[in-house]
PASEBA-1860 file (N, C-alpha, C; in nm, 3 decimals):
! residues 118
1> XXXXXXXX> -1.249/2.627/4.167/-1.314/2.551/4.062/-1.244/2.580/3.930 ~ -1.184/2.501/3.879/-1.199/2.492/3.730/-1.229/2.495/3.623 ~ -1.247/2.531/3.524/-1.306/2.511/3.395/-1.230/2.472/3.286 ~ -1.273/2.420/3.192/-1.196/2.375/3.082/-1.313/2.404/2.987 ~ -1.273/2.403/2.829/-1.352/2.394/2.707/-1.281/2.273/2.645 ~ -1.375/2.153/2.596/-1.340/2.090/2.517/-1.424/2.088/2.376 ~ -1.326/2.084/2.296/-1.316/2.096/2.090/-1.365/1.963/2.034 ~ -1.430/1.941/2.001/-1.477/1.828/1.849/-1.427/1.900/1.749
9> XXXXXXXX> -1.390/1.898/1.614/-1.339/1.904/1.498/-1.371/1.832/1.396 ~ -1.360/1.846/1.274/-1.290/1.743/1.168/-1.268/1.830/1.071 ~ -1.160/1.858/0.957/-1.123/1.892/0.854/-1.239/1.844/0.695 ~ -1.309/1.925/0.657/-1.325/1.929/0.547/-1.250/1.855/0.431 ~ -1.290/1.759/0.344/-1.192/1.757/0.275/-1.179/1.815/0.172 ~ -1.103/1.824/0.121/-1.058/1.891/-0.032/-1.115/1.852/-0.137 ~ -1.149/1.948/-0.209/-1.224/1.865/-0.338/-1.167/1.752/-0.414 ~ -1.245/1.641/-0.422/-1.181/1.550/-0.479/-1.178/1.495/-0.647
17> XXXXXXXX> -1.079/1.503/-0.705/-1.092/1.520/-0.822/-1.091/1.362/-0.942 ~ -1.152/1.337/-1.041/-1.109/1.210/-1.065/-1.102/1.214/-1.234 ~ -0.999/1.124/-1.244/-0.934/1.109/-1.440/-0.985/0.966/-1.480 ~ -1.021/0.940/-1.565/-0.993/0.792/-1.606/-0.968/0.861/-1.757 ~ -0.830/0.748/-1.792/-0.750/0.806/-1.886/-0.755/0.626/-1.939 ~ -0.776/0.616/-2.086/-0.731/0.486/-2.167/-0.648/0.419/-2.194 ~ -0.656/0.332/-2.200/-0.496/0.226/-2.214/-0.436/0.285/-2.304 ~ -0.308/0.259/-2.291/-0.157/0.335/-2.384/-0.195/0.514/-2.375
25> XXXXXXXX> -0.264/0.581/-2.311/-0.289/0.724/-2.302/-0.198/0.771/-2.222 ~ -0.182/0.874/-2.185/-0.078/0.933/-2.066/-0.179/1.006/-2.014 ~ -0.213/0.978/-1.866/-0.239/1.043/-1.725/-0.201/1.163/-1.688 ~ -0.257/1.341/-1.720/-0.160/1.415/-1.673/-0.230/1.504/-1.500 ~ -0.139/1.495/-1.439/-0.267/1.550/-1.322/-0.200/1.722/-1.286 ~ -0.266/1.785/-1.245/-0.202/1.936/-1.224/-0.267/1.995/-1.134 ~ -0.223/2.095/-1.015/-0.294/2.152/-0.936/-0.234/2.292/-0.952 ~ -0.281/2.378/-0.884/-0.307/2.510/-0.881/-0.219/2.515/-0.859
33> XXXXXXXX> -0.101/2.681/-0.864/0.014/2.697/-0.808/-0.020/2.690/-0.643 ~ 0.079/2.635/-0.557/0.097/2.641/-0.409/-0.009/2.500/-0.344 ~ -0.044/2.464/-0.438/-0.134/2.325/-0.379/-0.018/2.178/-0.449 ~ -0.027/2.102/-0.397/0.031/1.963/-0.399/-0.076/1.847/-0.472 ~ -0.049/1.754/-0.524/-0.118/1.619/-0.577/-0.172/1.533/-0.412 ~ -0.246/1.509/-0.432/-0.304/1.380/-0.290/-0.364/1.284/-0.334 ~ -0.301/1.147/-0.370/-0.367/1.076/-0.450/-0.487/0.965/-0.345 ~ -0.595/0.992/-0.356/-0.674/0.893/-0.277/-0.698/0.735/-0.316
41> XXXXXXXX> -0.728/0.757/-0.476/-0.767/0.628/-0.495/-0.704/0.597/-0.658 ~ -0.644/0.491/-0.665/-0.617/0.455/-0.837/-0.627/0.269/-0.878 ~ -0.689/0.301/-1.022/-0.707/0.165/-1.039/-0.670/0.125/-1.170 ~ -0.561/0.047/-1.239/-0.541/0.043/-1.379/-0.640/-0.067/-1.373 ~ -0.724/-0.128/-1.488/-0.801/-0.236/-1.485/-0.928/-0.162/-1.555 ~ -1.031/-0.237/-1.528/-1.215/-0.198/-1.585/-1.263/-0.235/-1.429 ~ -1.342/-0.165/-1.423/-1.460/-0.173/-1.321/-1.605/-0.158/-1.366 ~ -1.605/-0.105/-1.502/-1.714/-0.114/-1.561/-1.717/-0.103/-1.722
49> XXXXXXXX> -1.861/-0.131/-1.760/-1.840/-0.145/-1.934/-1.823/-0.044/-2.002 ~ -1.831/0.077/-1.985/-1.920/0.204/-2.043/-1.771/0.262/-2.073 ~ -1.706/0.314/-1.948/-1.563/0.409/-1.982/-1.418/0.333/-2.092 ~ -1.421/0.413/-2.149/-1.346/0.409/-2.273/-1.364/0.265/-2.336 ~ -1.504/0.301/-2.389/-1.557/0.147/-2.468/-1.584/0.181/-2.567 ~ -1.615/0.303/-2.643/-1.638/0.351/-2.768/-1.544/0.286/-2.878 ~ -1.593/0.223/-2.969/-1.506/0.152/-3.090/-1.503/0.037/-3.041 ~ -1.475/-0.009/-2.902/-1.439/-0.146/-2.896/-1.560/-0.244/-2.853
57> XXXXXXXX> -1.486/-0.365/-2.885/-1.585/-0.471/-2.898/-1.642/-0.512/-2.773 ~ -1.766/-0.552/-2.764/-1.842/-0.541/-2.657/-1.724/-0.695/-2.559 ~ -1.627/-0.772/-2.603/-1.559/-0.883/-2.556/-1.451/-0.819/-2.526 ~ -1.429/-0.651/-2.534/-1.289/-0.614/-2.482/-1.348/-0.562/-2.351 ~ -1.461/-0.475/-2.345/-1.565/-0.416/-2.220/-1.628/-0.481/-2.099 ~ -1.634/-0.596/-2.140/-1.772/-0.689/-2.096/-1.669/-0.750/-1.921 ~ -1.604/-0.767/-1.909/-1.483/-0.781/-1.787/-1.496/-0.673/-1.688 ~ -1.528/-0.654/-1.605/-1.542/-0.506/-1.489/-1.528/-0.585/-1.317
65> XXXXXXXX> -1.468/-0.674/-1.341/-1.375/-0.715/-1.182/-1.243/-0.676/-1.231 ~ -1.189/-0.580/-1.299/-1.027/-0.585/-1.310/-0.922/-0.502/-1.253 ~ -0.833/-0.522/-1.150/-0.770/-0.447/-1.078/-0.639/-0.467/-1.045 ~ -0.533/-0.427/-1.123/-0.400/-0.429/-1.067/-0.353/-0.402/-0.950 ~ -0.313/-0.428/-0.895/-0.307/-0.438/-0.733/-0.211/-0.357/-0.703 ~ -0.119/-0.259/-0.774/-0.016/-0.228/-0.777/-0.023/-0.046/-0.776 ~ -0.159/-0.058/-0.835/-0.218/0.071/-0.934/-0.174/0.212/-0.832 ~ -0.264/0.201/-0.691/-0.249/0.354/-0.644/-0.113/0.346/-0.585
73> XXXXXXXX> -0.031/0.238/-0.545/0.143/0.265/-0.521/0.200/0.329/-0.629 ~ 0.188/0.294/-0.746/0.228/0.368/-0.858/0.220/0.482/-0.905 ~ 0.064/0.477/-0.884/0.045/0.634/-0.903/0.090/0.754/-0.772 ~ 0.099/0.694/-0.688/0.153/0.815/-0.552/0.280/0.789/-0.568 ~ 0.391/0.641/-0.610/0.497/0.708/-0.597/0.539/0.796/-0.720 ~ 0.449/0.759/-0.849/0.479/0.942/-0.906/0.394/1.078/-0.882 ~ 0.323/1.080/-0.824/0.292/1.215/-0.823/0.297/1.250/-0.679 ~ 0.234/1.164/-0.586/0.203/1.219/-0.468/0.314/1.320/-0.405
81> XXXXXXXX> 0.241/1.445/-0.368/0.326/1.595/-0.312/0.402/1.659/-0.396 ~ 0.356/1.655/-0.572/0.397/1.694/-0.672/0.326/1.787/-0.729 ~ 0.324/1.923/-0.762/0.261/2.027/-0.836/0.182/1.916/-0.935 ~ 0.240/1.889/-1.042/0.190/1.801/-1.112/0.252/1.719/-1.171 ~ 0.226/1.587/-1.221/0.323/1.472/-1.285/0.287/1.398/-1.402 ~ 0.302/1.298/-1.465/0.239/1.251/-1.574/0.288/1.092/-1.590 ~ 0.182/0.987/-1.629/0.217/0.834/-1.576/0.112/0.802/-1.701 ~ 0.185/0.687/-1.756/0.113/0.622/-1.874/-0.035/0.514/-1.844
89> XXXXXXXX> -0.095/0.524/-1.903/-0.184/0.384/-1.851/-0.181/0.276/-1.939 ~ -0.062/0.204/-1.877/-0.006/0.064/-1.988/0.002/-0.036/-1.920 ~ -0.017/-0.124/-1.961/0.025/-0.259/-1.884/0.198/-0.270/-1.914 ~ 0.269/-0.185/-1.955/0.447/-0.154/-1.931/0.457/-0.082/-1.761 ~ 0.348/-0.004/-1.748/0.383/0.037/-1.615/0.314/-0.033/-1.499 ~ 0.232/-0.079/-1.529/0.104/-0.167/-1.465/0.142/-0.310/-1.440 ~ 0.138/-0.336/-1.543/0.125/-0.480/-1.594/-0.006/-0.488/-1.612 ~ -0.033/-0.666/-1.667/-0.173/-0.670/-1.740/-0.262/-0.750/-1.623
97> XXXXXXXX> -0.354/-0.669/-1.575/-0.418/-0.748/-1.476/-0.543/-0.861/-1.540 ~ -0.625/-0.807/-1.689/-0.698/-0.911/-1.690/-0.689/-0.914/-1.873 ~ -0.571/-1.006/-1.918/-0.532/-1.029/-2.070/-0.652/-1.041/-2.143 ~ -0.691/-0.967/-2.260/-0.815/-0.911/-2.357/-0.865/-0.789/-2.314 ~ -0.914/-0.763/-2.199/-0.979/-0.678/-2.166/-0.894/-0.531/-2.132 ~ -0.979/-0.431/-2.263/-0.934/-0.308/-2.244/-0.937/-0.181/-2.136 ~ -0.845/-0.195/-2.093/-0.842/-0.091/-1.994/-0.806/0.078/-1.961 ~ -0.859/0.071/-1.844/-0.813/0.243/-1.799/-0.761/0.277/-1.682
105> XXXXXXXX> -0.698/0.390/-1.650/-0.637/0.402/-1.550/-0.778/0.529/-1.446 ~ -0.803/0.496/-1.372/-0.945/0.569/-1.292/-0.842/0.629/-1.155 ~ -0.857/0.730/-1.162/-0.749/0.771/-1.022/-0.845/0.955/-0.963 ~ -0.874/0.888/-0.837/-0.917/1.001/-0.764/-0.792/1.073/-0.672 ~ -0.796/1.215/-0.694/-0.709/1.299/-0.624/-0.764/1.402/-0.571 ~ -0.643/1.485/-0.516/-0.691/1.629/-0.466/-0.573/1.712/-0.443 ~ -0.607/1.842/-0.448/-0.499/1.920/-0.448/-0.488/1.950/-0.291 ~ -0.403/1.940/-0.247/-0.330/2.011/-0.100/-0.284/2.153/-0.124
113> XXXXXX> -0.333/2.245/-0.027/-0.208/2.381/-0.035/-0.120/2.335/0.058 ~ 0.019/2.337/-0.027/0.135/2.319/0.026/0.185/2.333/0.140 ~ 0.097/2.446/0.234/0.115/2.486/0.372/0.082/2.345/0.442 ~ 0.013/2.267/0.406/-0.035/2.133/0.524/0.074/2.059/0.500 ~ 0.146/2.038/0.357/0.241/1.898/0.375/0.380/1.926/0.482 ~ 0.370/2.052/0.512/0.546/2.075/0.610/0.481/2.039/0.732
END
Protein backbone atom coordinates (compact mmCIF):
# COMPACT_ATOMS: atom_id res chain seq x y z
CA UNK A 1 0.00 0.00 0.00
CA UNK A 2 0.95 3.38 -0.62
CA UNK A 3 0.66 6.61 0.74
CA UNK A 4 1.06 9.96 -0.48
CA UNK A 5 0.44 13.59 1.27
CA UNK A 6 -1.11 16.07 -0.80
CA UNK A 7 -0.36 20.23 -0.22
CA UNK A 8 -2.96 23.14 -0.84
CA UNK A 9 -0.98 26.42 -0.56
CA UNK A 10 -1.18 29.99 -1.55
CA UNK A 11 1.43 32.77 -0.97
CA UNK A 12 0.48 35.68 1.09
CA UNK A 13 0.79 38.71 -0.61
CA UNK A 14 3.04 41.44 0.06
CA UNK A 15 1.98 44.47 1.41
CA UNK A 16 0.54 46.51 -1.02
CA UNK A 17 1.48 49.93 -1.24
CA UNK A 18 -0.27 52.95 -3.10
CA UNK A 19 0.94 56.84 -4.35
CA UNK A 20 -1.28 59.11 -6.11
CA UNK A 21 1.05 61.83 -7.08
CA UNK A 22 -0.43 65.24 -9.17
CA UNK A 23 -0.17 66.25 -12.55
CA UNK A 24 3.35 67.71 -13.58
CA UNK A 25 4.64 66.10 -9.94
CA UNK A 26 7.26 63.37 -10.08
CA UNK A 27 6.27 59.79 -8.78
CA UNK A 28 9.12 58.53 -6.55
CA UNK A 29 8.69 54.81 -5.42
CA UNK A 30 11.46 53.06 -3.07
CA UNK A 31 11.72 49.79 -1.31
CA UNK A 32 13.76 48.51 1.39
CA UNK A 33 17.32 47.44 0.66
CA UNK A 34 17.12 43.65 -0.94
CA UNK A 35 13.34 43.99 -1.92
CA UNK A 36 12.39 44.94 -5.67
CA UNK A 37 9.34 47.39 -7.05
CA UNK A 38 6.05 45.06 -8.15
CA UNK A 39 3.88 47.25 -9.80
CA UNK A 40 0.16 45.91 -9.53
CA UNK A 41 -1.93 48.59 -10.59
CA UNK A 42 -1.41 52.30 -12.29
CA UNK A 43 -3.65 54.87 -13.59
CA UNK A 44 -2.70 58.45 -15.01
CA UNK A 45 -6.31 60.05 -15.31
CA UNK A 46 -9.16 60.93 -12.25
CA UNK A 47 -11.23 58.28 -10.94
CA UNK A 48 -12.53 60.49 -8.49
CA UNK A 49 -13.23 64.20 -7.33
CA UNK A 50 -11.55 64.54 -4.00
CA UNK A 51 -7.59 63.55 -4.80
CA UNK A 52 -5.55 66.40 -5.70
CA UNK A 53 -8.56 68.84 -6.04
CA UNK A 54 -7.55 71.35 -3.48
CA UNK A 55 -7.35 74.91 -5.30
CA UNK A 56 -8.91 73.64 -8.30
CA UNK A 57 -12.06 74.32 -9.84
CA UNK A 58 -14.79 72.09 -9.14
CA UNK A 59 -14.84 71.82 -13.68
CA UNK A 60 -11.17 70.56 -13.47
CA UNK A 61 -12.42 67.57 -10.65
CA UNK A 62 -15.86 66.91 -11.61
CA UNK A 63 -14.59 64.09 -14.64
CA UNK A 64 -13.72 60.60 -12.66
CA UNK A 65 -14.10 58.03 -15.81
CA UNK A 66 -10.44 59.04 -16.81
CA UNK A 67 -7.88 56.51 -17.77
CA UNK A 68 -4.92 56.38 -19.99
CA UNK A 69 -4.67 53.14 -21.19
CA UNK A 70 -1.06 53.15 -21.36
CA UNK A 71 -0.58 54.06 -17.57
CA UNK A 72 0.56 50.64 -15.70
CA UNK A 73 2.90 49.64 -19.05
CA UNK A 74 4.62 52.73 -18.26
CA UNK A 75 4.91 52.61 -15.01
CA UNK A 76 6.42 48.81 -14.90
CA UNK A 77 8.48 49.49 -17.81
CA UNK A 78 10.18 52.03 -15.42
CA UNK A 79 10.32 50.65 -12.30
CA UNK A 80 9.21 47.16 -12.29
CA UNK A 81 12.29 44.87 -10.47
CA UNK A 82 13.91 48.19 -9.58
CA UNK A 83 15.12 49.11 -5.93
CA UNK A 84 13.52 52.27 -6.75
CA UNK A 85 12.73 54.64 -9.80
CA UNK A 86 11.07 57.92 -10.46
CA UNK A 87 8.33 58.80 -13.48
CA UNK A 88 6.58 62.14 -13.95
CA UNK A 89 2.77 62.39 -13.91
CA UNK A 90 2.34 64.40 -17.24
CA UNK A 91 0.45 64.05 -20.05
CA UNK A 92 4.43 64.32 -21.85
CA UNK A 93 4.72 60.83 -20.51
CA UNK A 94 1.11 59.76 -20.54
CA UNK A 95 -0.51 61.68 -22.83
CA UNK A 96 -3.81 63.48 -22.15
CA UNK A 97 -6.52 61.04 -21.63
CA UNK A 98 -9.43 63.45 -20.74
CA UNK A 99 -8.40 67.42 -22.06
CA UNK A 100 -9.50 69.97 -18.91
CA UNK A 101 -9.57 67.62 -16.42
CA UNK A 102 -6.83 67.62 -13.78
CA UNK A 103 -5.09 64.73 -13.12
CA UNK A 104 -3.03 62.13 -11.09
CA UNK A 105 -1.00 59.39 -11.40
CA UNK A 106 -2.68 56.50 -8.61
CA UNK A 107 -0.25 53.45 -8.77
CA UNK A 108 -0.46 50.44 -6.38
CA UNK A 109 2.83 48.47 -5.67
CA UNK A 110 4.82 46.25 -3.54
CA UNK A 111 8.08 45.48 -2.57
CA UNK A 112 9.52 41.90 -3.52
CA UNK A 113 12.67 40.51 -1.60
CA UNK A 114 14.87 40.06 -4.33
CA UNK A 115 15.31 36.33 -3.50
CA UNK A 116 11.77 35.55 -5.48
CA UNK A 117 12.64 37.52 -8.76
CA UNK A 118 15.81 34.87 -9.73
Amino acid sequence: MRSYLSVTYYCLPPEIRSSAVCENAIANFKCEDGSLIHIHAANYGRTDSSTCAAGRPASQTAKTNCYASNSQTLVANECEGKNSCSISASNGVFSDPCYGTYKYLYTAYSCIPQSYWS
